[in-house]
Phi, psi and omega in degrees: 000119172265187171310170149268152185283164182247145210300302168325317166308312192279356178248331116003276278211316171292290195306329216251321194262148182286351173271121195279316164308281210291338190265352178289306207289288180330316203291305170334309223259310186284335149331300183286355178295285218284331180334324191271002181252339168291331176311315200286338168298296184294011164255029152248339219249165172308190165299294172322287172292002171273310187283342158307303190319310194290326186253011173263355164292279222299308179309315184283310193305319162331280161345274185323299146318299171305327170254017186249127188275094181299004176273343198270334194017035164306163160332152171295298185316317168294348188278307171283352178254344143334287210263356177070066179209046175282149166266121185207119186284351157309277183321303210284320122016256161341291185300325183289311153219102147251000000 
C-alpha cells in the first residue's frame, strides 16, 4: 500500500503532468482533501445552496490549482490570498442567502 501524496505533491502532479487523467486525479484528490470542511460549511444552508457551495468551492479550488506557479512556491494559502481569491465558506455563504 502506498503513502498518500501530500497536498504539494499532488499540486506537483497537476502542474508537471502531460496526462490529463492524471491531473484530473490529482485535482480530484486534493478535493477530496478539503471535502470534509466543505461538508462542514455546507450543513447550516438549504440543499440547493449547499450543492451551489460545493460546487462553487470545487470550481475556485480548480482555478486556484490551476494558476498557482510551483517554481515562486509560497504556501498555497498564501498565494490564493495573494491573488485575492480567497476561499472562504463564510463569504460565500453570505452571498448565498442574500
Amino acid at each position: 500500500m502506498s503513502t498518500p501524496l501530500g497536498l504539494y505533491d499532488l499540486t506537483q502532479k497537476v502542474k508537471g503532468s502531460a496526462d490529463m487523467n492524471v491531473e484530473n486525479d490529482a485535482i480530484m484528490e486534493i478535493i477530496d482533501m478539503f471535502d470534509p470542511k466543505i461538508k462542514s460549511k455546507i450543513r447550516t444552508l438549504d440543499e440547493h445552496a449547499g450543492e451551489d457551495l460545493k460546487q462553487e468551492l470545487t470550481f475556485e479550488i480548480t482555478k486556484a490549482l490551476q494558476r498557482f506557479d510551483l517554481t515562486r512556491a509560497p504556501s498555497f494559502i498564501e498565494y490564493v490570498e495573494h491573488k485575492n481569491c480567497r476561499i472562504t465558506g463564510r463569504n460565500i455563504i453570505e452571498k448565498a442567502n442574500r
